[in-house]
SETOR-910187 format. One record per residue: residue in one letter; z, y, x of N, C-alpha, C, O in turn. Coordinates in nm, 3 decimals. Example, Ala and Ser with C-alpha at 12.3 -4.5 7.8 and 13.67 -1.06 7.14 Angstrom:
2
+------+---------+---------+---------+---------+---------+---------+---------+---------+---------+---------+---------+---------+
| rest |     npz |     npy |     npx |    capz |    capy |    capx |     cpz |     cpy |     cpx |     opz |     opy |     opx |
+------+---------+---------+---------+---------+---------+---------+---------+---------+---------+---------+---------+---------+
|    A |   0.780 |  -0.569 |   1.319 |   0.780 |  -0.450 |   1.230 |   0.780 |  -0.330 |   1.320 |   0.846 |  -0.332 |   1.424 |
|    S |   0.708 |  -0.225 |   1.285 |   0.714 |  -0.106 |   1.367 |   0.787 |   0.003 |   1.290 |   0.804 |   0.114 |   1.341 |
+------+---------+---------+---------+---------+---------+---------+---------+---------+---------+---------+---------+---------+
***
This chain:
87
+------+---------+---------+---------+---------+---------+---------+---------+---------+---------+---------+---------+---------+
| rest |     npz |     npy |     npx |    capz |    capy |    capx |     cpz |     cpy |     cpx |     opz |     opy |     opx |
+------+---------+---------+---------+---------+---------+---------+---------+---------+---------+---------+---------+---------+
|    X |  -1.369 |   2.128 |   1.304 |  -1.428 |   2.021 |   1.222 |  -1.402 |   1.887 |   1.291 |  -1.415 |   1.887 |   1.413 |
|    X |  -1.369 |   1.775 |   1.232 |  -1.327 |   1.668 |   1.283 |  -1.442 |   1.541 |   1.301 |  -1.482 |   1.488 |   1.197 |
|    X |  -1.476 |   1.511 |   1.385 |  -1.571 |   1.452 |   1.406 |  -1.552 |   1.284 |   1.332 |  -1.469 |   1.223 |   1.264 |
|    X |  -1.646 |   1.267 |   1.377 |  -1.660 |   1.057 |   1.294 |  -1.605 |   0.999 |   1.366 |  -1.666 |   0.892 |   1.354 |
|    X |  -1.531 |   0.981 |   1.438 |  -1.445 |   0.918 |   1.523 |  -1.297 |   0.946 |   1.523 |  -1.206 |   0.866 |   1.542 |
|    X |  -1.291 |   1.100 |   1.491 |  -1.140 |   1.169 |   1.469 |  -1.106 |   1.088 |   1.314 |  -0.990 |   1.048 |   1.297 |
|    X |  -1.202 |   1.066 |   1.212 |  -1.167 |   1.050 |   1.098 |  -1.188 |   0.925 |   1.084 |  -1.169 |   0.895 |   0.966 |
|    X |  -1.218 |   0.837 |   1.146 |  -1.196 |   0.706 |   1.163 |  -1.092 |   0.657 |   1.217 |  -1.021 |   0.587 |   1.145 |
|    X |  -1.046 |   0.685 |   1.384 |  -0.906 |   0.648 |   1.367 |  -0.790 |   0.672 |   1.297 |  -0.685 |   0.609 |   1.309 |
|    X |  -0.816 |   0.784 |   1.207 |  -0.718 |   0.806 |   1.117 |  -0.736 |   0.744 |   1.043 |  -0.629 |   0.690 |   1.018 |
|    X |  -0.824 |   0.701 |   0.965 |  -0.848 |   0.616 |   0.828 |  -0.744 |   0.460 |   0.932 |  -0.627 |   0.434 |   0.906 |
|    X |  -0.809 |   0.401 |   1.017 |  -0.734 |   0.303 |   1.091 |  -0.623 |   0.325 |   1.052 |  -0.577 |   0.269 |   0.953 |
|    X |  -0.541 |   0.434 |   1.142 |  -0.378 |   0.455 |   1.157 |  -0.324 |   0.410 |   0.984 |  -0.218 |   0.355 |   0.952 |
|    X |  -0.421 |   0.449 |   0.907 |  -0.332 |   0.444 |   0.770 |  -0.392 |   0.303 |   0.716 |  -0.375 |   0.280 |   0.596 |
|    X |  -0.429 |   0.249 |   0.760 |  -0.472 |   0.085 |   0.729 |  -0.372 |  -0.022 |   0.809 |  -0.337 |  -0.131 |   0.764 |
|    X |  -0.333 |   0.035 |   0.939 |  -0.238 |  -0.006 |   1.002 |  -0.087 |   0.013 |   0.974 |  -0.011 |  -0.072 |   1.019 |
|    X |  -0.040 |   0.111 |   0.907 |   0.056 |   0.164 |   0.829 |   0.080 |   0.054 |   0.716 |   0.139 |  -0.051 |   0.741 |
|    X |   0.035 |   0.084 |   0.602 |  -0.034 |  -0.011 |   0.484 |  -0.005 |  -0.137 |   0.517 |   0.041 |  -0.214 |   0.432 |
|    X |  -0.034 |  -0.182 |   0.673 |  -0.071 |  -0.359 |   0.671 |   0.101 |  -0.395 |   0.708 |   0.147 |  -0.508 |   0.686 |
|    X |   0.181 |  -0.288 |   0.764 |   0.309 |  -0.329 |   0.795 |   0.347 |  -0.287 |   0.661 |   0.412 |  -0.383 |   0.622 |
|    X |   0.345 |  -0.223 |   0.592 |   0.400 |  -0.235 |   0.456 |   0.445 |  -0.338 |   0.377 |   0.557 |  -0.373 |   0.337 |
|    X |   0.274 |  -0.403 |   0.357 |   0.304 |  -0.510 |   0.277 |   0.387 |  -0.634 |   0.375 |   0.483 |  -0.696 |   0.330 |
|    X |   0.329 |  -0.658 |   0.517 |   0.424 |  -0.756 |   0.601 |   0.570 |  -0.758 |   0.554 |   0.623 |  -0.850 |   0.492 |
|    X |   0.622 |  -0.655 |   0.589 |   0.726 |  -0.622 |   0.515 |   0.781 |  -0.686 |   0.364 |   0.892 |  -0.736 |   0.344 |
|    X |   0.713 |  -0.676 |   0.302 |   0.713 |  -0.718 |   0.131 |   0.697 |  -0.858 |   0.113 |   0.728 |  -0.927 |   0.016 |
|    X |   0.631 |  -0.897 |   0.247 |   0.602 |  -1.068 |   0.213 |   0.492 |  -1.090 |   0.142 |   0.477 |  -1.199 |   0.087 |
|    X |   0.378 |  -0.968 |   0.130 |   0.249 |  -1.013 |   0.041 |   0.107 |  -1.018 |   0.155 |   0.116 |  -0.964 |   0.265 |
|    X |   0.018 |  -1.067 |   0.123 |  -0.111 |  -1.083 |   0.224 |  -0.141 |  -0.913 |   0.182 |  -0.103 |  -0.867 |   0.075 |
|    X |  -0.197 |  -0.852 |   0.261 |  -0.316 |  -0.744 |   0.251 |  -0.383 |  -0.745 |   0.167 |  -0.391 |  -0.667 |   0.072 |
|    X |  -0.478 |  -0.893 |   0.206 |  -0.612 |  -0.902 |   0.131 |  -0.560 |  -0.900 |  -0.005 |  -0.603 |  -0.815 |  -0.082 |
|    X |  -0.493 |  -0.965 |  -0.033 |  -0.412 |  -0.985 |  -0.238 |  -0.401 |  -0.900 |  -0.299 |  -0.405 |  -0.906 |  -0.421 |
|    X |  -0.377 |  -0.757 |  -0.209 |  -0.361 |  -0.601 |  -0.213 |  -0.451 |  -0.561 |  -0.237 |  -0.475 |  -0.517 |  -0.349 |
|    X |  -0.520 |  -0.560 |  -0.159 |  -0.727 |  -0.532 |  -0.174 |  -0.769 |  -0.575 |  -0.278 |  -0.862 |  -0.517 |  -0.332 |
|    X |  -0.723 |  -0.669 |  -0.324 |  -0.802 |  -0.711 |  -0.426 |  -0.755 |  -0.709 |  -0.564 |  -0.832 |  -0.718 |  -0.660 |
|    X |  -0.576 |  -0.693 |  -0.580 |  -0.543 |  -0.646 |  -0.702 |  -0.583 |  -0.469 |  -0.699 |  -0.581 |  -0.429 |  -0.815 |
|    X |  -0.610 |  -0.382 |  -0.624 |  -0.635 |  -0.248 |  -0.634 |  -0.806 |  -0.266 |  -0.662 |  -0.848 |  -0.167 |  -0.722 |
|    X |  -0.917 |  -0.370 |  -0.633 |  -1.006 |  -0.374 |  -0.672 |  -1.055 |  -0.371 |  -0.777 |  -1.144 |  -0.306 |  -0.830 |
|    X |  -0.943 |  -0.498 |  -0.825 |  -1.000 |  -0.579 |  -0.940 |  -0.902 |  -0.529 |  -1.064 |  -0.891 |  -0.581 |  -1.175 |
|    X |  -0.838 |  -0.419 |  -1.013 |  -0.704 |  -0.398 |  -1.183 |  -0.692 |  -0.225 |  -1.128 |  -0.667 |  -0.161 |  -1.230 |
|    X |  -0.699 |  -0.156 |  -1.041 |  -0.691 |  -0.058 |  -1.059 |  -0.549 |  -0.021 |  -1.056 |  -0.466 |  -0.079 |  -0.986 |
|    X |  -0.519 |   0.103 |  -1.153 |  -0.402 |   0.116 |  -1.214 |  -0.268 |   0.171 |  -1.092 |  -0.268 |   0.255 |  -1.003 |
|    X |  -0.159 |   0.069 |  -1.147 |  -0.048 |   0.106 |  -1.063 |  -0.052 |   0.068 |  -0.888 |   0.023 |   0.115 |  -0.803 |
|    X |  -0.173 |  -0.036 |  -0.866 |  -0.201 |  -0.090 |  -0.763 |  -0.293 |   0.061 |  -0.695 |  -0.263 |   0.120 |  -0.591 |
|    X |  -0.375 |   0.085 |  -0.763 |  -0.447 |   0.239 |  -0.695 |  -0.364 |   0.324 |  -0.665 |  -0.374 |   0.358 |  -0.547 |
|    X |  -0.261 |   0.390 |  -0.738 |  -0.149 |   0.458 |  -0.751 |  -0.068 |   0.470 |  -0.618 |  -0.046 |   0.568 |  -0.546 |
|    X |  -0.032 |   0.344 |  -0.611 |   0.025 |   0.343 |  -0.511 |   0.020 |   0.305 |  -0.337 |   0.094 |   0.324 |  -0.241 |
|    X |  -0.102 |   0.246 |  -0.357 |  -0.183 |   0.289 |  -0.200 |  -0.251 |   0.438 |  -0.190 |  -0.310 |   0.466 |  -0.086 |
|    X |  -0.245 |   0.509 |  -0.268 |  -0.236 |   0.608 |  -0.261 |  -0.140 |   0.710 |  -0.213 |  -0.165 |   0.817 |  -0.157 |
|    X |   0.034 |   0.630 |  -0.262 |   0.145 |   0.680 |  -0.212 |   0.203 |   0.633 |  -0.131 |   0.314 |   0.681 |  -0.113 |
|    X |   0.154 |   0.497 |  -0.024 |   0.138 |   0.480 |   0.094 |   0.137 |   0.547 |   0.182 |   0.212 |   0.567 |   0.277 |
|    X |  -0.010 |   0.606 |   0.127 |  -0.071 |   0.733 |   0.260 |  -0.028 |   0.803 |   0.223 |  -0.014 |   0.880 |   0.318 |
|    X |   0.029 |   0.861 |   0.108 |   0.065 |   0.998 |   0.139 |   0.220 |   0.997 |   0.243 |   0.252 |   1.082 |   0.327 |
|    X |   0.281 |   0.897 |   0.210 |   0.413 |   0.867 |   0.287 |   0.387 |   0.863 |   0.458 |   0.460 |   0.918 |   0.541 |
|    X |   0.280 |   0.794 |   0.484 |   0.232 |   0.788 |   0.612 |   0.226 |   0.899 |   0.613 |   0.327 |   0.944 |   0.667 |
|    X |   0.158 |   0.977 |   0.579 |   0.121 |   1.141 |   0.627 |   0.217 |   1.228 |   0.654 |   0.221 |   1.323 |   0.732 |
|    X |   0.316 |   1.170 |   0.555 |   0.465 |   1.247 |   0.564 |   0.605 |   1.214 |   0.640 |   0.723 |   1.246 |   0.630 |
|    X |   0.499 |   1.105 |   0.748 |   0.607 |   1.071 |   0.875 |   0.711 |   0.928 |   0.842 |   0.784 |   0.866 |   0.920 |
|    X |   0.686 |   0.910 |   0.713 |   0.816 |   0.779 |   0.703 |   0.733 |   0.688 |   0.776 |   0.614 |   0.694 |   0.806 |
|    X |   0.834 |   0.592 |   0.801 |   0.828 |   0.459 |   0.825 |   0.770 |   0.341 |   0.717 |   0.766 |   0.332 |   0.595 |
|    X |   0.727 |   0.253 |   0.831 |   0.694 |   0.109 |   0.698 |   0.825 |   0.086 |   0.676 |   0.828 |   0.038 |   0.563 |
|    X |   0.930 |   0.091 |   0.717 |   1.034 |  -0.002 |   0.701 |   1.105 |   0.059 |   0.585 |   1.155 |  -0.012 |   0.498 |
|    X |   1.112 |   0.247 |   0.581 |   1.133 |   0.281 |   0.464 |   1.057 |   0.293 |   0.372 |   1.109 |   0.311 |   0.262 |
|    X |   0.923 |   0.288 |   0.379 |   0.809 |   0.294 |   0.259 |   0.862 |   0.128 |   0.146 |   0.884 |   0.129 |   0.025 |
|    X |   0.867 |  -0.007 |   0.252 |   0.897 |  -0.121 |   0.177 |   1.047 |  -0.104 |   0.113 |   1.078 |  -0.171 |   0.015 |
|    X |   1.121 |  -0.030 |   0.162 |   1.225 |  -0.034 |   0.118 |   1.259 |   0.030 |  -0.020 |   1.342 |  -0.014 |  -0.100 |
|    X |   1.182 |   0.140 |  -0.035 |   1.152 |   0.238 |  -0.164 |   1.108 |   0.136 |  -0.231 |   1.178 |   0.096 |  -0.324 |
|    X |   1.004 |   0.079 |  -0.207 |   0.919 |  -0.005 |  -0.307 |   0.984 |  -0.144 |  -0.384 |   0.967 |  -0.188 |  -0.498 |
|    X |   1.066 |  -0.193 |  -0.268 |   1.215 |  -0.262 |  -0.297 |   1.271 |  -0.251 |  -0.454 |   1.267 |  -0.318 |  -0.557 |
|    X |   1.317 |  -0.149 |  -0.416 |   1.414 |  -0.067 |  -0.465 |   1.327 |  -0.025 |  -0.642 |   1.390 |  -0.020 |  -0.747 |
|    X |   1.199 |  -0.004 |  -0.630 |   1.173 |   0.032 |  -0.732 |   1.139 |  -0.062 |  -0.896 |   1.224 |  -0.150 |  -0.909 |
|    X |   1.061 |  -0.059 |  -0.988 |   1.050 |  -0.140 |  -1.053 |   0.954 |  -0.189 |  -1.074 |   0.928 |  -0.246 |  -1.179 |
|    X |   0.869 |  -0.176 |  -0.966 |   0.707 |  -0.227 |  -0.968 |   0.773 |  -0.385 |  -0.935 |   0.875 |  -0.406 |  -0.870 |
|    X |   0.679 |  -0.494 |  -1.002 |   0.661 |  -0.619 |  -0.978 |   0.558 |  -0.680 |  -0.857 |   0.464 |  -0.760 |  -0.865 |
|    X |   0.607 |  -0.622 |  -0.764 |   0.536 |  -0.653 |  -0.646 |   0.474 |  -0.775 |  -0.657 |   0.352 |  -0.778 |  -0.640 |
|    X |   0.572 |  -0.942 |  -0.700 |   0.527 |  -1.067 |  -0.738 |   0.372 |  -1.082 |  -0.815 |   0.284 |  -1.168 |  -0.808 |
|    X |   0.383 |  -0.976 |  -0.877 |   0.242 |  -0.992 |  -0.958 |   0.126 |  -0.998 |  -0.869 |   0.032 |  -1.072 |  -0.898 |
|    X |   0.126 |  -0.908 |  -0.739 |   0.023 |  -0.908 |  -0.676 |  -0.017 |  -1.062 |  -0.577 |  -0.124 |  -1.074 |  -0.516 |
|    X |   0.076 |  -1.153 |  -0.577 |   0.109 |  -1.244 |  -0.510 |   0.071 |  -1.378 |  -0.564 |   0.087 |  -1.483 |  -0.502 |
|    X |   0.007 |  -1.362 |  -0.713 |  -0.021 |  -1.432 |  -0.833 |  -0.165 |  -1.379 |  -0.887 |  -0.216 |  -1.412 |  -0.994 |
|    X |  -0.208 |  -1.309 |  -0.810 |  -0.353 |  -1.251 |  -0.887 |  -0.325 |  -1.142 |  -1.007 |  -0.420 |  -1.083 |  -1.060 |
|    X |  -0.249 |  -1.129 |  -1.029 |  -0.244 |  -1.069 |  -1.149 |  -0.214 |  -0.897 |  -1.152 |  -0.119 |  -0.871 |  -1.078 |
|    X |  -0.262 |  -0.794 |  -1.207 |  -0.243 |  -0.673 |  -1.164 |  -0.086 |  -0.622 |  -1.153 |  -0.031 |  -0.676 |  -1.250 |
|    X |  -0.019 |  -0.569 |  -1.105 |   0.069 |  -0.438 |  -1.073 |   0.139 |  -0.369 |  -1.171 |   0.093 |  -0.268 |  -1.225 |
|    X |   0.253 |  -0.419 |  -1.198 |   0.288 |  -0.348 |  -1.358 |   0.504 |  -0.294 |  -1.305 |   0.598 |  -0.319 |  -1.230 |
|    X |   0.469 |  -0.234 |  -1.389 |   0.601 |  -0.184 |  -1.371 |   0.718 |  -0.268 |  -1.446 |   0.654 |  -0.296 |  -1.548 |
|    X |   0.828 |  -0.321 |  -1.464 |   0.911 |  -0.388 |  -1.534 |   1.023 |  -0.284 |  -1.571 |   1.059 |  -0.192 |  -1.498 |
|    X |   1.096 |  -0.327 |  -1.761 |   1.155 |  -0.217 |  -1.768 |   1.167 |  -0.217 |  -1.910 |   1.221 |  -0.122 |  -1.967 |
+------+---------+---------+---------+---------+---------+---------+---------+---------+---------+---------+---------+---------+
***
C-alpha cells in the first residue's frame, strides 16, 4: 500500500512533467489550469493523456511534439478560450 507521501511525489513528478510540456508549447501552466477548469472538454482529455504518456516513459520533448503535430488549437488556450480541435 502506498503511503501519502509515495502518492504525493508522484502526483508532483506528473505536475512536473505537464509543466515542461506546456514550456515547451510556449503556453503558461496556469492558462492550462484554467482552460481545463473553466471549459473542460478537450482540455480535460488531454491532461489526462499527458499522464498517461508520463506513465508510459515518453519524454516532454516528445509529448509537445505529438501535440505539435496534432490538430488541437493549442493558441486557444493562450486567449482564454477553450481547446478545440481544427479540421
Amino acid at each position: 500500500m502506498k503511503t501519502k507521501t509515495q502518492l504525493a511525489l508522484r502526483n508532483n513528478r506528473v505536475a512536473i512533467f505537464e509543466q515542461k510540456v506546456w514550456e515547451l508549447l510556449s503556453v503558461k501552466q496556469t492558462l492550462f489550469n484554467t482552460c481545463v477548469k473553466e471549459h473542460k472538454g478537450y482540455a480535460y482529455l488531454l491532461r489526462t493523456w499527458i499522464q498517461e504518456m508520463y506513465y508510459n516513459g515518453n519524454t516532454p520533448a516528445e509529448v509537445a511534439a505529438i501535440i505539435k503535430k496534432s490538430n488541437l488549437r493549442i493558441d486557444a488556450i493562450k486567449v482564454g478560450e477553450p481547446l478545440y480541435m481544427a479540421g
